[in-house]
Structures are given as structure tokens and as C-alpha cells.
C-alpha positions as CSV (number, residue, x, y, z in Angstrom):
1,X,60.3,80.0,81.3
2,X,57.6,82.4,82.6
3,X,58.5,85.8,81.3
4,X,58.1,87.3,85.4
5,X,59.9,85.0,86.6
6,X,62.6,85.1,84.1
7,X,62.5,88.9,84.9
8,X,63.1,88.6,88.2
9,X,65.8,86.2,88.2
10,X,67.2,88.8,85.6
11,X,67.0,91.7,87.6
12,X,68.4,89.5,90.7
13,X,71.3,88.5,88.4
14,X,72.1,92.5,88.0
15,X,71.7,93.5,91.5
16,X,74.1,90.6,92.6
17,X,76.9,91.6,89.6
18,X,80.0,93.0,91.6
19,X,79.8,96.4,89.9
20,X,75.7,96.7,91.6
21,X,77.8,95.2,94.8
22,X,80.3,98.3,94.3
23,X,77.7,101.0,93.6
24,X,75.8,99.8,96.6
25,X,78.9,100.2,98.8
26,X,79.8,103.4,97.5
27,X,76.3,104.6,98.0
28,X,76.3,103.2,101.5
29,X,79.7,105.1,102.5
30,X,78.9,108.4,101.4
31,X,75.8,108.2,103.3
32,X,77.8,106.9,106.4
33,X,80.2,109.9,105.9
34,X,77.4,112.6,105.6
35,X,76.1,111.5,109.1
36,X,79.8,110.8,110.5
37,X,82.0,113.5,108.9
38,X,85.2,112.4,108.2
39,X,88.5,114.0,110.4
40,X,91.8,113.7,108.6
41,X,95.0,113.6,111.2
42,X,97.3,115.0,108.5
43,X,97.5,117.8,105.6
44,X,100.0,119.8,104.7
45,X,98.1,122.2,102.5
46,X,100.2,125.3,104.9
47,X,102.9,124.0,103.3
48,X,101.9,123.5,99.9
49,X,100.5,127.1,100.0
50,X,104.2,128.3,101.0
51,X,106.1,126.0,98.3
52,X,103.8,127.1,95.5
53,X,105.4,127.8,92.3
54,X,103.0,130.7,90.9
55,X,102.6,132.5,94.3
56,X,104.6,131.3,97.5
57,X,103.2,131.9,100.5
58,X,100.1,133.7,98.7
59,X,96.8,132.5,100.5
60,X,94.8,134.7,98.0
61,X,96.5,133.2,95.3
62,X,95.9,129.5,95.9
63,X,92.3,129.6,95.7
64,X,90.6,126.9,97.4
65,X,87.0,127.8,95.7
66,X,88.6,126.4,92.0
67,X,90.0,123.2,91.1
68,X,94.0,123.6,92.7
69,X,97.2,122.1,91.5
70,X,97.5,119.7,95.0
71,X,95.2,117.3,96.7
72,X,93.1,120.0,98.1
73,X,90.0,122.2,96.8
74,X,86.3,122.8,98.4
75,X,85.0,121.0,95.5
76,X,86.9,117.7,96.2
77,X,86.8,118.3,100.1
78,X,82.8,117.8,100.0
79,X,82.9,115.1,97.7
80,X,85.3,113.2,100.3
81,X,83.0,114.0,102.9
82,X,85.5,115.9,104.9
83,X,84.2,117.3,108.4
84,X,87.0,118.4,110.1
85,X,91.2,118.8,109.3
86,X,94.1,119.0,111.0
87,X,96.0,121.2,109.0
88,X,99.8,120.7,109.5
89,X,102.1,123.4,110.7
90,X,105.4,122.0,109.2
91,X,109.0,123.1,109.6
92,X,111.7,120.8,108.2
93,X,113.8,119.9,111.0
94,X,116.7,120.1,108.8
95,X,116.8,123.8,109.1
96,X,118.5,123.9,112.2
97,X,121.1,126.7,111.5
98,X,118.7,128.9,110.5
99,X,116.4,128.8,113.6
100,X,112.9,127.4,113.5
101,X,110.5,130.4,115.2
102,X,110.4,133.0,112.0
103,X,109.3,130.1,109.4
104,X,107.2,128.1,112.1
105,X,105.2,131.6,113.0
106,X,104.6,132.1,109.3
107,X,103.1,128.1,108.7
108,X,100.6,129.7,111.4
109,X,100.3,132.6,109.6
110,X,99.4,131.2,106.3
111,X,97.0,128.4,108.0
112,X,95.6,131.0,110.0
113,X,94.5,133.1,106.7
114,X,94.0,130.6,104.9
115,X,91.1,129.6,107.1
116,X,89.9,133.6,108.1
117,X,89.7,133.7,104.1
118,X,86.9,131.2,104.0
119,X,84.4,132.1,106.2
120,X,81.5,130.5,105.3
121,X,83.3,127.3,104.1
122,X,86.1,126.8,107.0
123,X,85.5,127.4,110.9
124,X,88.2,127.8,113.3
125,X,88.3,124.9,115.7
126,X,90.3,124.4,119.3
127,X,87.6,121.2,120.9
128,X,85.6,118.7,120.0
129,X,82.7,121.2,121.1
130,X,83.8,123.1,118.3
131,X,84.3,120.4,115.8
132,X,80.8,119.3,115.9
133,X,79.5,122.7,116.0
134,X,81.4,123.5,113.0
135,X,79.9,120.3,111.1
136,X,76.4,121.3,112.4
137,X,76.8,124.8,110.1
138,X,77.6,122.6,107.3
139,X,81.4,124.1,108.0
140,X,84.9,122.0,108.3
141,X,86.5,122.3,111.5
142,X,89.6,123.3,110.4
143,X,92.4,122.3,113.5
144,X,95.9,123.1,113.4
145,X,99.0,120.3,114.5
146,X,102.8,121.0,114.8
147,X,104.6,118.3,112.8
148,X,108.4,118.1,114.8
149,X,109.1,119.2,118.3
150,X,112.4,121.2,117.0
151,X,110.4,124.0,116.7
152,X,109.5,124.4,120.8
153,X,113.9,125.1,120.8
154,X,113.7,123.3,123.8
155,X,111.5,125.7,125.5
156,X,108.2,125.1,127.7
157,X,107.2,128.7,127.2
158,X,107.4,128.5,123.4
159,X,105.4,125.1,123.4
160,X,102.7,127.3,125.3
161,X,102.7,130.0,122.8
162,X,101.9,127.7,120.1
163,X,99.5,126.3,121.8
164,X,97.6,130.0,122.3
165,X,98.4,130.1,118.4
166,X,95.8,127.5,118.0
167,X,98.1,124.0,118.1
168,X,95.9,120.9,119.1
169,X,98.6,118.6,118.8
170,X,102.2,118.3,118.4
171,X,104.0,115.4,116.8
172,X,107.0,114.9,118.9
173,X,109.9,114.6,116.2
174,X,109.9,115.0,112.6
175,X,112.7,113.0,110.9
176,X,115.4,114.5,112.9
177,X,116.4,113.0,116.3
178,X,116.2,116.1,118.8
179,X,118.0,117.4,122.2
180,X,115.2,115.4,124.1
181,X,113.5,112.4,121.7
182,X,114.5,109.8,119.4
183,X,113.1,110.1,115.5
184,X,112.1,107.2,113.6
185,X,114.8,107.9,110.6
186,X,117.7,109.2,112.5
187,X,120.1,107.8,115.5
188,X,118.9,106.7,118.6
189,X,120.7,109.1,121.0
190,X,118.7,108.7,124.0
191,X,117.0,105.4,123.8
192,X,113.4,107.1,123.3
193,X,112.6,110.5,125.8
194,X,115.0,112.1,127.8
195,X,113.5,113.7,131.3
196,X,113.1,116.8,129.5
197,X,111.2,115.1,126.9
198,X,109.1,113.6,129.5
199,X,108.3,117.4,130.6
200,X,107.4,118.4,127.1
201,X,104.8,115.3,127.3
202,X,103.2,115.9,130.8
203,X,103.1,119.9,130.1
204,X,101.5,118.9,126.7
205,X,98.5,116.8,128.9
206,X,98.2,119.6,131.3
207,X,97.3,122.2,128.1
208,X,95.5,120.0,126.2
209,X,97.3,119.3,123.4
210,X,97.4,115.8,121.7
211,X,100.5,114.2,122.1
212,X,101.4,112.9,118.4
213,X,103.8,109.5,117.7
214,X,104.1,109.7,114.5
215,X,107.7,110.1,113.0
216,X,108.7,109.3,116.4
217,X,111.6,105.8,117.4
218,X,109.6,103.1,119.1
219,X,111.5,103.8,122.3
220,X,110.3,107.5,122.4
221,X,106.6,105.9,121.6
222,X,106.9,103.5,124.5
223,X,108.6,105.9,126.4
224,X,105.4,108.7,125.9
225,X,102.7,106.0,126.6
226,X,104.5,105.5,129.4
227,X,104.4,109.3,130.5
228,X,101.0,110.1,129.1
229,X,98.1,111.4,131.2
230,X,96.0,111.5,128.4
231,X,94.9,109.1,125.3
232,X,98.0,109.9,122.1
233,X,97.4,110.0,118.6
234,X,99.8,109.0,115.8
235,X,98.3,111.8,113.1
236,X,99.5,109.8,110.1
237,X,101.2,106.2,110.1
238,X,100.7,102.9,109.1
239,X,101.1,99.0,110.4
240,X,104.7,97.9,111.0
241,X,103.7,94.5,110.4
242,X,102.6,94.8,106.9
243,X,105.7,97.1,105.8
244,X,108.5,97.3,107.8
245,X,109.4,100.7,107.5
246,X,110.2,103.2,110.5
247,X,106.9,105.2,110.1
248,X,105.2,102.9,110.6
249,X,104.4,101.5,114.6
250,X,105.1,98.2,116.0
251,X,102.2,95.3,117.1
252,X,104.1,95.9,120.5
253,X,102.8,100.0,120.1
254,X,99.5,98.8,118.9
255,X,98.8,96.0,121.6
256,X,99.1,98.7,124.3
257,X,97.0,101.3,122.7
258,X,93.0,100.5,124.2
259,X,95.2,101.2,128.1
260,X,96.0,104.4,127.0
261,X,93.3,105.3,124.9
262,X,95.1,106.5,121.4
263,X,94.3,106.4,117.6
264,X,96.4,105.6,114.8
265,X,95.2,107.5,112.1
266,X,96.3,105.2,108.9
267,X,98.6,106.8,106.1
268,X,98.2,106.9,102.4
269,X,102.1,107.1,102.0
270,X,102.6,104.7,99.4
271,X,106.6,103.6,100.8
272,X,104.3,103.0,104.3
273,X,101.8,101.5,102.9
274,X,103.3,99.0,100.3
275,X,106.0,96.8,101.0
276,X,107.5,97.0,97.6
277,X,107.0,100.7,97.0
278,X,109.3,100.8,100.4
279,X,111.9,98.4,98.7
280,X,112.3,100.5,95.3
281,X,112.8,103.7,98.0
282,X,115.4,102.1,99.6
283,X,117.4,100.3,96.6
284,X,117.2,104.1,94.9
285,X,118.4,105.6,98.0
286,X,121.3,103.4,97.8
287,X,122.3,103.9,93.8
288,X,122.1,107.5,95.2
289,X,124.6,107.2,97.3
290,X,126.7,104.7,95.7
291,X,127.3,107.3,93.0
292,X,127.6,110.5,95.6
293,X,130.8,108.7,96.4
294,X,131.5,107.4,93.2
295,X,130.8,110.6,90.6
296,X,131.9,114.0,91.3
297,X,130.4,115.6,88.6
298,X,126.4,116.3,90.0
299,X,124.9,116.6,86.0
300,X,126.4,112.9,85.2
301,X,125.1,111.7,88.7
302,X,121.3,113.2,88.0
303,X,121.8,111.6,84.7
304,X,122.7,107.9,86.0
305,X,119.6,108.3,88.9
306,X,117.1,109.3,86.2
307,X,118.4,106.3,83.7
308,X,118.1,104.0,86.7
309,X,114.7,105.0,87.2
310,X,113.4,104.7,83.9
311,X,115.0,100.8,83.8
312,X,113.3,100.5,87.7
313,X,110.1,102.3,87.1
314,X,108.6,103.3,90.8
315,X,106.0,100.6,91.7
316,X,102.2,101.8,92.4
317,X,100.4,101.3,96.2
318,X,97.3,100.7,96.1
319,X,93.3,101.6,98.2
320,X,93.2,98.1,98.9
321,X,96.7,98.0,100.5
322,X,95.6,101.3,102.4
323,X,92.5,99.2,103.7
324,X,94.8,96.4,104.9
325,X,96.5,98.5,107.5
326,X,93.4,99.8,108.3
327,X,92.2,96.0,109.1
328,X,95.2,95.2,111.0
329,X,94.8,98.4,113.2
330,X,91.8,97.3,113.6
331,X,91.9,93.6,114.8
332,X,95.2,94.0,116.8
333,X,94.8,97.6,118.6
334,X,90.6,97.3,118.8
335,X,88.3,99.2,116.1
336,X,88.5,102.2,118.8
337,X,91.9,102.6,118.3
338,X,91.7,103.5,114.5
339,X,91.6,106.8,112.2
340,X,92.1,108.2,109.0
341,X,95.6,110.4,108.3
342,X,95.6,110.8,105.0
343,X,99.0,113.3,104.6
344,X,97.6,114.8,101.4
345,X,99.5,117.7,99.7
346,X,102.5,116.3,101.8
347,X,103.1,113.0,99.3
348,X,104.1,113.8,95.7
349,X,102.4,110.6,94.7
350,X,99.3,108.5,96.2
351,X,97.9,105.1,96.2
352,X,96.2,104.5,92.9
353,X,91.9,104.7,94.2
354,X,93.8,107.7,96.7
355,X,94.2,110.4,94.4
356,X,93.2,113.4,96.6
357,X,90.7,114.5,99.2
358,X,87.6,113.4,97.0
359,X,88.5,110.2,97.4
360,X,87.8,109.0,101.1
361,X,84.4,107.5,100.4
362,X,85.9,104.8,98.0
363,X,88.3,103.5,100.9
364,X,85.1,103.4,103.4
365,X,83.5,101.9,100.5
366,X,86.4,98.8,100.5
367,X,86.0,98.2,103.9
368,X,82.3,98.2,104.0
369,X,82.7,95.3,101.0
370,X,85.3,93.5,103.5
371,X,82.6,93.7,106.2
372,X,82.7,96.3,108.4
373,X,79.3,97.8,110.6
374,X,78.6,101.3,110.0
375,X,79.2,101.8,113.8
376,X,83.0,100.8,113.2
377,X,83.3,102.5,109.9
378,X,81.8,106.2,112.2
379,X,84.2,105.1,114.5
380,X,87.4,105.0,112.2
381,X,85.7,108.0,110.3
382,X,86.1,110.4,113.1
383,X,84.6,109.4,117.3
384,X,87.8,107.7,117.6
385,X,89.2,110.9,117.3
386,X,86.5,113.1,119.2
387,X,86.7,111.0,122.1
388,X,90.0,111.8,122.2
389,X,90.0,114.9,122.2
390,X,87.3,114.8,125.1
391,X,89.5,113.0,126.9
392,X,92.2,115.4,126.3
393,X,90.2,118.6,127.2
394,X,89.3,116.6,130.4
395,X,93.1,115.9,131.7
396,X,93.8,119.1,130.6
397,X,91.2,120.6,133.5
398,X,92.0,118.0,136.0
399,X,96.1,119.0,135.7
400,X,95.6,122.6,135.5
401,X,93.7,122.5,138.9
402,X,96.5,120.3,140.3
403,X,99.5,121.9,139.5
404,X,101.1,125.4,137.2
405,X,102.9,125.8,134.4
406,X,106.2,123.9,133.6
407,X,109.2,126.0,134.4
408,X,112.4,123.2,134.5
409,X,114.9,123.4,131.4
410,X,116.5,121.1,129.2
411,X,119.6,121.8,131.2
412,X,118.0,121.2,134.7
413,X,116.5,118.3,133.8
414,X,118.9,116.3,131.9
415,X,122.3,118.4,132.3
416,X,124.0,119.9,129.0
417,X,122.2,119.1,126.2
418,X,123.2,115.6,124.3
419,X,122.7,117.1,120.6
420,X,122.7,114.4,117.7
């Protein structure tokens, strides 16, 4: 054989192999991401800074600048290509006796520090204006979203105050079905929004803030696109079709998503994500309570759950499984229609490829091997989301010229109260 053309076919034979394939890919996403920045629907660092078990609710303490015991550090957040966040202001609905205002007032707090403290690597951000004005300063937009209506009590005026405190969007339930909406993962007490809940949702368009579906009953997701004056986001949630879980939203959801003009911004939550992960939740949940009714002493029950576990070690998710949801999002809903959610520092464990923030470039890198253009892997990356928020900013102006502030109550609008 002639040694240059055996060279060639050599060096041909290399650039072919899968792992030149998977460099190539890798290479091709992060440059995608460094001209499309990447904006994540869902992070709970706010709350990870609270729980922390060296310094609760110390900003200063959990120092973003050095490596961090969660998902989340400056290092990790450039090599992920992160350009903007929606930082989640979080208040487990569960807390009801205690009242929600004091703890949800200090999630803005510590988010609101947490971003003063970084000045020249974190820039506040209320608009798409001021997202890509942030990325053009080499800065993340850094956004905040209330997870769980509980916290407005209710009240009209308080969801205004929270959104002067900086909330761009408010996901209408957490897991806990309220006066005025249905939850995914409680009781259907009203068959999706109540009129009041329809309120919350038009005065929500009217100031601009993104109407979130996530965590919410498919009725109360019907009912809002029903409602909405403006395009909705589900912040982080998967495909319903690929694991049937309540997180995750319906092909019924998805079909009627390019009217309205939403995003579903795809979860890394391994139970939502993989089918069998969602199974061995479910079967432990039962032993769980099988023995709550069954063993009285709580030792001897932690006992029998952790001996179960180590005979039914927990299943692993997986990047690719991630990319599938993605892909169905994609070709049922329209590659407009998709986003990234990721719900770091809110999972205790991830999809193995998904290990934190640094990560995002290997999923684009999957779906760029599965075929996708550049032009729908920006889209998914983050104009999916900015157009949305034009779209919100420009319903907001239209409805504030046409009409003022909500005044009606829970009570004027669907009587007493029908608490879960």
C-alpha cells in the first residue's frame, strides 16, 4: 500500500472512531453555548444556602468563588456555559401552620445577597433586556421564581409585592393542593383553578410575571392555558409519556402548547426522568408505609427501610434518558416549545452524565450526535425562553393600559374558601 495513502485512510479511520465523533460534538456544543448562553428554569441554590449544615442561611459562608458542597459554584457554572438562572424562591407548602410570609421574605433575602455579593460575576435581572445585557458583560442574569402559590395566602396584594421583590415567575402550586388550584401530588379539590385562581393568573399576565405549570394537576394546567394572556412556562418537568409520573405533563398539555406560546423546560429529576427510578420511589414509599402501620417502634422501622434498600439498591437515570424527553418535547409540542430546567441543588441525586451545573454541554452534546441544527439546540438553550419573556413584558403593557390592579378576594370570587 502507498505509505500516503495508507496515512490517510489511517487518519480517516481515527477521525471517524466514536470517541473523535464525541469530542467533535462536545467541541461543537460548547461553542453553541458560548454564542447561545444557556437559561436554567430551576435552581434551588436559595434553599440550599438556608439548609446548609456549616452555616444556615450564611450567604458569606457558602462561597460561590470555591468548589461548594451542592451543584453550584462559579467554576462549574462557566464550564456549563450558564448565561442566565432562575434562582428558586422556595417555601415548603407543608408549613401551613406556621405561616409562609417570614420564611418566603427571607428565600428573597438570601437570593437577593447572594447575588449583591457577586458583583462582577452575577447581575440582577427583571427582562429579557436585561438578560442579554447581563450576558453581553460576560455576567449571569441571575432571575428569581416563586416555587408554590401558598405563599401569595390568597392575596392579590401580596402576589404584587413579590413581584416588586424581583419574582419573574410563579409556579402555581408546589405539592400541596391550595384554596384556589389543584397540585400534581395531592387531591383534586377543585377539578384544576378555581375563579380565584383564574384571578391569580390574569393578574399575573397583567404584571408580567410568567405563569409556571410545573407541580401543578393537569386540570389546573388546562385550566391556566385556558385563562392565559400570555405564553406559560413549566420551569422544570419532564414528558408524561415516557414516565408516567405526576410531574411530568401530558401529550394533551404538550399538543396545545405552540397556541399559547409556552416552554417546557426538561427536568433532570431522575423519578421524572426514568421510568424505573419512578417505580423503586413508589414500591419504597409503600414498604414505608406498610411498616408506619405495622411497627410502632420508629428505630426498628428506619432499620427495616434501610435493610430494604440495601436488598433494592436505588436504580441510576441516566443523560441519555434526559435527552429523550428533550426529543419528545421536541417532536410533539414543536422545537419552540422546549427548555432546559435542570432543578440542581433541589435533587439529592442526578442522572449519571448530570452531575452538576458543569455539565450542560455534554447533554447539548447528545442531542447534537442524535441530530439536532444548532438553530434548535440555541433555541432549547435559551430563545425559547427570551421570547417568552418578550411576550410576557408585552401583555404585561397592553393589560396595564386596559385595566388596574386586581382587588376581588378568594371569598368574593368563589365564596368560603374550599381548603384541602
Amino acid at each position: 500500500m502507498h505509505h500516503g495513502l495508507g496515512l490517510a485512510l489511517l487518519l480517516a479511520m481515527i477521525s471517524a472512531s466514536p470517541l473523535a465523533a464525541q469530542k467533535d460534538s462536545l467541541e461543537r456544543a460548547r461553542k453553541l453555548l458560548r454564542s447561545a448562553p444557556l437559561i436554567d428554569g430551576h435552581n434551588d441554590l436559595p434553599w440550599e444556602i438556608r439548609m446548609s449544615d456549616s452555616a444556615p442561611m450564611d450567604v458569606a459562608a457558602y462561597d460561590l468563588r470555591s468548589r461548594t458542597p451542592g451543584h453550584t459554584d462559579f467554576e462549574r457554572l462557566a464550564q456549563g456555559g450558564v448565561g442566565a438562572q432562575f434562582w428558586s424562591i422556595y417555601v415548603p407548602g407543608e408549613m401551613r401552620d406556621s405561616g409562609y410570609a417570614r420564611v418566603q421574605l427571607e428565600q428573597f433575602d438570601i437570593a437577593r445577597r447572594m447575588i449583591a455579593r457577586y458583583p462582577n460575576r452575577l447581575a440582577p435581572a427583571l427582562s429579557a433586556a436585561d438578560i442579554q445585557q447581563a450576558v453581553k458583560r460576560g455576567k449571569i442574569a441571575s432571575l428569581l421564581g416563586m416555587e408554590g402559590g401558598h405563599v401569595i395566602e390568597n392575596s392579590l396584594g401580596a402576589l404584587r409585592t413579590y413581584h416588586a421583590l424581583g419574582a419573574r415567575y410563579l409556579t402555581l402550586t408546589h405539592n400541596v393542593t391550595l384554596d384556589w388550584a389543584d397540585a400534581a401530588l395531592d387531591s383534586a379539590w377543585h377539578g384544576g383553578l378555581t375563579e380565584f385562581g383564574r384571578e391569580v393568573v390574569r393578574e399575573m399576565n397583567r404584571l408580567g410575571m410568567l405563569v409556571d405549570l410545573s407541580h401543578v394537576s393537569p386540570g389546573t394546567m388546562s385550566d391556566a392555558l385556558d385563562v392565559a394572556a400570555a405564553p406559560v412556562i413549566f420551569s422544570h418537568s419532564s414528558a408524561r409519556a415516557l414516565v408516567d409520573h405526576g410531574r411530568n405533563v401530558p401529550d394533551s398539555i404538550l399538543t396545545r402548547l405552540p397556541r399559547n406560546g409556552g416552554v417546557v423546560m426538561v427536568t433532570f429529576v431522575p423519578a421524572f426522568i426514568s421510568q424505573e427510578v419512578a417505580g423503586w420511589e413508589e414500591t419504597l414509599f409503600k414498604v414505608e408505609e406498610e411498616l408506619k402501620a405495622s411497627v410502632a417502634d420508629s428505630a426498628e422501622r428506619a432499620r427495616r427501610t434501610a435493610e430494604w434498600t440495601t436488598t433494592h439498591p436505588r436504580p441510576s437515570a441516566t443523560l441519555a434518558q434526559v435527552a429523550d424527553h428533550i426529543d419528545h418535547v421536541r417532536r410533539v409540542a414543536g422545537a419552540d416549545h422546549v427548555g432546559i430546567g435542570s432543578d440542581f441543588d433541589g435533587i439529592s441525586t442526578t442522572p449519571v452524565g448530570l452531575e452538576d451545573v458543569s455539565r450542560f454541554p455534554v447533554l447539548f452534546a447528545e442531542l447534537a450526535r442524535r441530530g439536532w441544527s444548532d438553530g434548535d439546540l440555541k433555541k432549547l438553550a435559551g430563545q425559547n425562553v427570551l421570547r417568552v419573556l418578550r411576550a410576557a413584558e408585552s401583555a404585561a403593557s397592553r393589560l396595564q393600559r386596559e385595566r388596574q390592579p386586581s382587588t376581588r378576594t378568594i371569598e368574593e370570587l368563589d365564596g368560603a374558601p374550599l381548603s384541602p
